[in-house]
ROVOFI-231385 format. One record per residue (C-alpha): residue number from 0; residue in three letters; chain; y, x, z. Coordinates in steps of 0.001 Angstrom, whole numbers. Example, Ala and Ser with C-alpha at 12.3 -4.5 7.8 and 13.67 -1.06 7.14 Angstrom:
2
     k     r   c        py        px        pz
     0   Ala   A     -4500     12300      7800
     1   Ser   A     -1060     13670      7140
This chain:
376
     k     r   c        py        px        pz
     0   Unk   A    103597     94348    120884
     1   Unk   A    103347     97369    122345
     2   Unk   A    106421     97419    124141
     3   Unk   A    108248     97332    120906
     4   Unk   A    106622    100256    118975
     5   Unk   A    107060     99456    115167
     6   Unk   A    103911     98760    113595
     7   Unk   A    105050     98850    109969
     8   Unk   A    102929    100417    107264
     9   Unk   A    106460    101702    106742
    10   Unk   A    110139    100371    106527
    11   Unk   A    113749    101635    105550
    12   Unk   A    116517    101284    107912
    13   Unk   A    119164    100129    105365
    14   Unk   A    120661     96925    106706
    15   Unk   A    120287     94201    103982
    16   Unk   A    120665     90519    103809
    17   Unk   A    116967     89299    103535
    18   Unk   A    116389     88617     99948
    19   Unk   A    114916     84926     99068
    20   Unk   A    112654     84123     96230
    21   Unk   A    113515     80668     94580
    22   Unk   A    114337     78624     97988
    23   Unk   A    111779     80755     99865
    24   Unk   A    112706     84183    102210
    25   Unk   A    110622     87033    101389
    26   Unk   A    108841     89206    104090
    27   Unk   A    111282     91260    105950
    28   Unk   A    112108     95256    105056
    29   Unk   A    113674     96025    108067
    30   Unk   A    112218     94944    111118
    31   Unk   A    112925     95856    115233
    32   Unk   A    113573     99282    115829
    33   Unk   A    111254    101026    118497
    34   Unk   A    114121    102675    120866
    35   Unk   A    113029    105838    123302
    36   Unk   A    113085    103945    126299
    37   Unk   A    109578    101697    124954
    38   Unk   A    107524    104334    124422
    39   Unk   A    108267    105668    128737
    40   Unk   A    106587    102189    129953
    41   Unk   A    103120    101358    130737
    42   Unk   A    100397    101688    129038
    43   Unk   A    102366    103838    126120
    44   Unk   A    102892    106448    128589
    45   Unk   A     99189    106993    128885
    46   Unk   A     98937    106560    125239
    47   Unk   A    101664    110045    125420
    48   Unk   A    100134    111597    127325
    49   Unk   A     96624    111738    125504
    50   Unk   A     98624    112448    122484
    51   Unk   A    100704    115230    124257
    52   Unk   A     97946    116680    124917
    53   Unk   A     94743    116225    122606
    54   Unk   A     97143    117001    119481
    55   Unk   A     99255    119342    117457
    56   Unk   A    101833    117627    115591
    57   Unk   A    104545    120884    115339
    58   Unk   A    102545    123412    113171
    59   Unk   A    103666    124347    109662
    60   Unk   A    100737    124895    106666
    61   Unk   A    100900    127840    104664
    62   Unk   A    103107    128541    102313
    63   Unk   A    101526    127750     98655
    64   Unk   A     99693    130488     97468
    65   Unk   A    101481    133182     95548
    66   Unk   A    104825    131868     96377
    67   Unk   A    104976    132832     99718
    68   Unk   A    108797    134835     98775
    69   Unk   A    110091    131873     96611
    70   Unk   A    109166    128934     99171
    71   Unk   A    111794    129832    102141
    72   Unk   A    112776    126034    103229
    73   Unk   A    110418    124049    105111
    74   Unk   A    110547    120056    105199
    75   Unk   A    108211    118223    108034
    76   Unk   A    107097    114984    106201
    77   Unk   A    106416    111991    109144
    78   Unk   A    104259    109418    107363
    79   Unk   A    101610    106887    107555
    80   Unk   A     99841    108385    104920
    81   Unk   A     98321    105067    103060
    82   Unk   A    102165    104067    103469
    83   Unk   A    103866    102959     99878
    84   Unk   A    107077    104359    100994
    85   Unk   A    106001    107047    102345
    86   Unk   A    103958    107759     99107
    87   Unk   A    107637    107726     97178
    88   Unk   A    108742    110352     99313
    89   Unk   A    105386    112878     99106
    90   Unk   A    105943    112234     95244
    91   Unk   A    109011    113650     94894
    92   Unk   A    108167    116522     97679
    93   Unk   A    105135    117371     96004
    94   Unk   A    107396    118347     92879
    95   Unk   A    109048    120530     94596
    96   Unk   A    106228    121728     96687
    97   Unk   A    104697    122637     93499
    98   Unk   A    107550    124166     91370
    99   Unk   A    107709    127575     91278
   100   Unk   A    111736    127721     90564
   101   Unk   A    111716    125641     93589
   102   Unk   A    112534    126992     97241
   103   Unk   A    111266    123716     98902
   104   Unk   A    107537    122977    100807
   105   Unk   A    106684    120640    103203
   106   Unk   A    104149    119530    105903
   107   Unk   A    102533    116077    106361
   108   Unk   A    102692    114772    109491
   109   Unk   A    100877    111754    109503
   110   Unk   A    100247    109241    111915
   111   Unk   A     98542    105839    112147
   112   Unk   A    100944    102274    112357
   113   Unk   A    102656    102265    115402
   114   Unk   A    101442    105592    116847
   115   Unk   A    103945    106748    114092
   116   Unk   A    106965    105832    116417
   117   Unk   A    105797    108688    119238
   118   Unk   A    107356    111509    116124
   119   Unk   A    109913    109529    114368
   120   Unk   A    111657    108184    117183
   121   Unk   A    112504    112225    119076
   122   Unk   A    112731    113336    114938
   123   Unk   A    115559    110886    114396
   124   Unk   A    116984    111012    117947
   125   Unk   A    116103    107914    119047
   126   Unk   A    117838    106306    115949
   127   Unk   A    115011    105289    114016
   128   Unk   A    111027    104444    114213
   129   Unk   A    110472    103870    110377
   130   Unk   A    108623    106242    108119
   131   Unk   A    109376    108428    106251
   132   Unk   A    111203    110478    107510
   133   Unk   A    112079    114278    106577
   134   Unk   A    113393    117084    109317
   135   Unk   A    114592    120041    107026
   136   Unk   A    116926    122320    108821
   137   Unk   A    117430    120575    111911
   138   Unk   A    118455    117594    109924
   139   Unk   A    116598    114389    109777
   140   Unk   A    116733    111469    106638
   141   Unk   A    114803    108404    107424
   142   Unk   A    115075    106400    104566
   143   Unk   A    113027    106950    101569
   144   Unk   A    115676    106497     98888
   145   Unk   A    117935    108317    100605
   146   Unk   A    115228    111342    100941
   147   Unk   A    114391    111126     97482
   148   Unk   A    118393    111411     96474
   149   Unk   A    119297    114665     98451
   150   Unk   A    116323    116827     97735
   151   Unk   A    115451    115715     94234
   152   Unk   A    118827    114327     92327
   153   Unk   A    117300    115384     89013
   154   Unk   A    115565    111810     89460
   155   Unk   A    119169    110339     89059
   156   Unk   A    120570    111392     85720
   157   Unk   A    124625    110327     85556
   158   Unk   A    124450    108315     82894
   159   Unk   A    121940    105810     84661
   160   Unk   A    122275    107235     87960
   161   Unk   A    123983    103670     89352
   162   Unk   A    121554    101223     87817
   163   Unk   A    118411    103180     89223
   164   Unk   A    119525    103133     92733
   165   Unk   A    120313     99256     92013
   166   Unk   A    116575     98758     90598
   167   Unk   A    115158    100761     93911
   168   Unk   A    117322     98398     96343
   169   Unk   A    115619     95311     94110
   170   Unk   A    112088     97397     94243
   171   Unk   A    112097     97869     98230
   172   Unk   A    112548     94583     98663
   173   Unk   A    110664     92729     96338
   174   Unk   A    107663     94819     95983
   175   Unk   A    107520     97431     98855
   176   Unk   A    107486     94415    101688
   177   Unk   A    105800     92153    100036
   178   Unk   A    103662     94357     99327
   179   Unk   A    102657     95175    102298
   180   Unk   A    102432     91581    103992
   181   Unk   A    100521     90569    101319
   182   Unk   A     97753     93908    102167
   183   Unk   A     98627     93152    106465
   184   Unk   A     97688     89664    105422
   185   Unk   A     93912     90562    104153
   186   Unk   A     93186     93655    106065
   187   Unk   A     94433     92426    109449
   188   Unk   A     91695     89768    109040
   189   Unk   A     88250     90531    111604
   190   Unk   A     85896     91065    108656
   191   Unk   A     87963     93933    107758
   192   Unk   A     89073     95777    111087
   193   Unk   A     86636     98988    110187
   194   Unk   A     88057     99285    106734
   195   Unk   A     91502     98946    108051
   196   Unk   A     91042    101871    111536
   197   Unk   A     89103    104025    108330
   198   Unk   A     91605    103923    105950
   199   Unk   A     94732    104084    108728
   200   Unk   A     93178    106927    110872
   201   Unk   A     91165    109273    107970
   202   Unk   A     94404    111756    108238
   203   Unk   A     95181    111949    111626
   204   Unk   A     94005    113597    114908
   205   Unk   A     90761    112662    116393
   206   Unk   A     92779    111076    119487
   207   Unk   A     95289    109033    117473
   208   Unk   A     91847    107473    115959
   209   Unk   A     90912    106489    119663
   210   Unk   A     94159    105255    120355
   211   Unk   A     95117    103079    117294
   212   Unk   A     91401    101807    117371
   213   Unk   A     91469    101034    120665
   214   Unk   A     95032     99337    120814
   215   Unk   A     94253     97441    117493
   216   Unk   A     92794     94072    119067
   217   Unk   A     94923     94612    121994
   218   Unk   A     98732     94799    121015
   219   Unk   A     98891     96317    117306
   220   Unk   A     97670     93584    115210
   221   Unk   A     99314     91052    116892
   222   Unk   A    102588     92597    116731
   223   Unk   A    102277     93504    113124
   224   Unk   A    101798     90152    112150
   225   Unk   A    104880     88879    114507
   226   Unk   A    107609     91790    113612
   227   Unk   A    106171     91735    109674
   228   Unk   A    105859     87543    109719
   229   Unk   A    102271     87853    108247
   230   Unk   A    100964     84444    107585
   231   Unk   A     99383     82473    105667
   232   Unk   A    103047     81325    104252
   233   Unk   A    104407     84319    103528
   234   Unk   A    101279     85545    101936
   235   Unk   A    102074     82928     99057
   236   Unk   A    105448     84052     98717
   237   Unk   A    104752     88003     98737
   238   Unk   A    101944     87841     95793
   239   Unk   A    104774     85560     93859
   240   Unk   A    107423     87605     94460
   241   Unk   A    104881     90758     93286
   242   Unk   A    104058     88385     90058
   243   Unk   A    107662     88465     89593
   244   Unk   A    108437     91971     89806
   245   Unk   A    105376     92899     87224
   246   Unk   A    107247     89924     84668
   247   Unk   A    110717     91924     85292
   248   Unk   A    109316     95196     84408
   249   Unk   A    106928     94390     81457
   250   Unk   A    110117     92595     79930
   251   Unk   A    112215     95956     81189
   252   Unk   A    109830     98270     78913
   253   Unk   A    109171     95392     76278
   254   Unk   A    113084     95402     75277
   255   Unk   A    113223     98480     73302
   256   Unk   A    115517     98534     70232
   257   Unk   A    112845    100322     68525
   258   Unk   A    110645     97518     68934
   259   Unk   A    107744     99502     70831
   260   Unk   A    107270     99669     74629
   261   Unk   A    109435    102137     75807
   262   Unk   A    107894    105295     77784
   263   Unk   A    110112    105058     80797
   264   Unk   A    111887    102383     82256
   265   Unk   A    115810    103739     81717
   266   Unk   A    114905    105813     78795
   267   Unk   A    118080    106479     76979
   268   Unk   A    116733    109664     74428
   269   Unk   A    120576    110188     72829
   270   Unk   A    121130    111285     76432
   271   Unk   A    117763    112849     77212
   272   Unk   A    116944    109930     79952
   273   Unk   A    113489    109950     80316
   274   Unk   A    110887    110028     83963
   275   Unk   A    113440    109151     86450
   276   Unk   A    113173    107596     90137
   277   Unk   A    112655    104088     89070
   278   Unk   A    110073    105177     87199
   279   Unk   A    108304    106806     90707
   280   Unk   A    109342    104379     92632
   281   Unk   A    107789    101207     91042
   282   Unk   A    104473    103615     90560
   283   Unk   A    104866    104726     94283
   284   Unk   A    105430    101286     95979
   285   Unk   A    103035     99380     93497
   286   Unk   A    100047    102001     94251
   287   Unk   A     99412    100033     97179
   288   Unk   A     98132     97033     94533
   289   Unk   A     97459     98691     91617
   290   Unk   A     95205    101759     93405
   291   Unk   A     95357    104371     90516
   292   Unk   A     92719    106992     90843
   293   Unk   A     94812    109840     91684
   294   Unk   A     95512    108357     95206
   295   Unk   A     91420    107039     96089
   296   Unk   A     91901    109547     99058
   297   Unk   A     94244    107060    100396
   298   Unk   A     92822    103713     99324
   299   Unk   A     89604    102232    100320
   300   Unk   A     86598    102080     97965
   301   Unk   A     86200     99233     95654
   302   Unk   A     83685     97684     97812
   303   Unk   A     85913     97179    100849
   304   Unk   A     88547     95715     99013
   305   Unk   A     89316     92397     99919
   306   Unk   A     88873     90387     97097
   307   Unk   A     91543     88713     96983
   308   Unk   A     93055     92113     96540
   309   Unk   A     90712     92951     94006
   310   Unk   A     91303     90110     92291
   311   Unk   A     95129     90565     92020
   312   Unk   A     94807     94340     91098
   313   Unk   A     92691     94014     88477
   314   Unk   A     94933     90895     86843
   315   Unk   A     97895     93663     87673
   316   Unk   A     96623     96542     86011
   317   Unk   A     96301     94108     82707
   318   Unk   A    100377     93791     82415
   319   Unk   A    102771     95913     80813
   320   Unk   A    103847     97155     83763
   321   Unk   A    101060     97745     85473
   322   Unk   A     99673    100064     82813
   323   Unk   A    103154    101752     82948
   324   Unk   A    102675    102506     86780
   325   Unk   A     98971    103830     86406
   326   Unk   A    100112    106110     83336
   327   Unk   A    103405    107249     85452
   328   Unk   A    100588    108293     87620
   329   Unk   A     98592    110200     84987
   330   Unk   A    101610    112235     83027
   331   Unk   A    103742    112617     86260
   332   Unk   A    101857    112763     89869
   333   Unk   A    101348    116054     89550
   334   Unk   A    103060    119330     88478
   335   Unk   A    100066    121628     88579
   336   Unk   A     98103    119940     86482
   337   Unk   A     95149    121209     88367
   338   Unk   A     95158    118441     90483
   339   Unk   A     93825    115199     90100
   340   Unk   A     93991    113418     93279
   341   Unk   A     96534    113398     96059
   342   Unk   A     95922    114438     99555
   343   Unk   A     98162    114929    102799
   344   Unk   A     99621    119108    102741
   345   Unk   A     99003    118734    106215
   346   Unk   A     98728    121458    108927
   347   Unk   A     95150    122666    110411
   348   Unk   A     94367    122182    113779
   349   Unk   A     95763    119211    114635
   350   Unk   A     92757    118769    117269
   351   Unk   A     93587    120524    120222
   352   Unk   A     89578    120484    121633
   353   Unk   A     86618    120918    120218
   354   Unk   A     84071    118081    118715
   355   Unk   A     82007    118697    121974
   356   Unk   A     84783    118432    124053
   357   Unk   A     86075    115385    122637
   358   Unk   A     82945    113705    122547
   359   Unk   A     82925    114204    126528
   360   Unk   A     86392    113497    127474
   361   Unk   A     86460    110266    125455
   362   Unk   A     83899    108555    128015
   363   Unk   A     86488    108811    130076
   364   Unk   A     89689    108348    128193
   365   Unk   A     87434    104897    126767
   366   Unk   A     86912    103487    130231
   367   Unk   A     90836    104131    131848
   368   Unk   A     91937    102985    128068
   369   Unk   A     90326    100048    128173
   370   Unk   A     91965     98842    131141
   371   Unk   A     95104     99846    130033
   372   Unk   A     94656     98249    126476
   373   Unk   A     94301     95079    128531
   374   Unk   A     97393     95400    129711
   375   Unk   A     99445     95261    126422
């Protein structure tokens, strides 16, 4: 689809064996990497050009307030901002962002599913289409692990330092893709489209949501569900490999020594282990089931839930776990305790034209994109 554009909600480039539940395969993690050459063909180099030129993606936001001497090193965050993975990441940034003793910021550069390929693709030098990805310094990471290990390794305490990374290999592939084909599965479905273009396009430019609503019937959808192997099949096997993760960690926090749920998943107190990165990373890539408040920016609204979806969260939310996640996300989402609900640190002026402009130009851009969008 799409010449090969990766329509993930978000992947990591590590190359793993695909992991198997009982004698069934889970969804992929990794899937087809866009390369630089797809996005010069066809109807994608239309789709460049309107983005080349009805968008800022390159712009920095301003340094948080008061700490415009302390902040001095700048990290551009490329996302799809609903993204699970890409949530992990803004997490551990936002810690930073928001720590005084910290010389870190960033910007959120988000993107809809598949448009996200146009910036991670040049960011990573052609070696990568996934998000997230970080550029800090003329380098580029583009796996979220990875991202969360070099700029916050206070998440990896030595003495447990090993077994986390372990738990967030186990995590990425046993919740964070099946995860999302379980979500593709529902919101990929007709009755749904609106919610899905909403909820994929409500931080991005005003010609990305042309684009990716446009393309959606035309090329996206299909390839998602081809590349991701959304089906009814794997469906089934995502929500019991999720059922499985949720049993795994309510035992994890259930098998304290003091006989009480324990407060963090490798808490160790004779070595002052407490909120590590499993802990945010099982919070991060189950938000995209569990919906905790803090992120309703980036969710739908109850009432365009799918209810299957709706169904499974609120079962979710009942477990051990899942009240661990949502209360990770009370005591530990934020630094400033100020906030309460999470939205993109992105740049202003992404639009390059004005409303009235817009409006006028996209009679035509709708007419020529049409034809092309029967092309893919």
């Amino acid at each position: 689809a799409l010449g090969g554009v990766d329509c993930t909600m978000s992947t990591s480039d590590k190359n793993h064996q695909q992991p198997t539940t009982g004698a069934q395969q889970l969804p992929a993690e990794n899937i087809p990497q866009t390369k630089p050459n797809h996005l010069r063909k066809g109807p994608l180099a239309f789709f460049r050009i309107l983005l080349d030129n009805f968008q800022t993606v390159d712009s920095q936001r301003p340094k948080p307030a008061g700490q415009a001497d302390k902040k001095t090193k700048h990290i551009r965050l490329i996302t799809i901002a609903p993204s699970h993975y890409c949530e992990k990441v803004r997490w551990g940034l936002d810690l930073l962002d928001e720590d005084d003793n910290s010389p870190y910021y960033y910007t959120e550069d988000a993107h809809p599913p598949a448009l996200s390929s146009f910036y991670s693709v040049p960011a990573t030098g052609g070696s990568s289409s996934s998000v997230p990805v970080t550029v800090h310094d003329g380098n580029f990471i583009s796996d979220s692990t990875e991202i969360l290990q070099y700029f916050c390794p206070f998440l990896y305490p030595g003495p447990v330092a090993g077994e986390i990374l372990e738990f967030e290999e186990y995590l990425d592939s046993h919740l964070g893709a099946t995860a999302r084909c379980l979500i593709y599965h529902y919101m990929l479905r007709k009755e749904h489209r609106e919610a899905l273009v909403q909820l994929m396009t409500a931080h991005t430019s005003k010609v990305e949501s042309f684009v990716f609503n446009m393309a959606l019937d035309q090329g996206i959808s299909r390839g998602m569900k081809k590349l991701m192997r959304v089906n009814e099949e794997s469906a089934v096997v995502s929500e019991k490999a999720i059922r499985e993760v949720f049993l795994r960690v309510s035992n994890q926090i259930l098998a304290s020594p003091e006989q009480k749920p324990k407060q963090y998943l490798f808490e160790d107190k004779q070595n002052g282990v407490g909120f590590t990165a499993a802990d945010l990373t099982f919070a991060a890539l189950s938000s995209v089931i569990l919906c905790p408040k803090e992120l309703s920016p980036l969710q739908l609204p109850e009432n365009q839930m799918p209810k299957e979806l709706l169904s499974l969260r609120n079962e979710l939310r009942g477990t051990p776990a899942g009240k661990h996640a949502l209360r990770m996300y009370e005591m530990h989402r934020f630094k400033n305790m100020e906030r309460s609900v999470v939205m993109p640190k992105s740049a202003l002026g992404r639009n390059r034209v004005s409303n009235r402009v817009y409006a006028i130009v996209g009679v035509a851009l709708a007419a020529s994109g049409s034809f092309l969008a029967s092309r893919l």
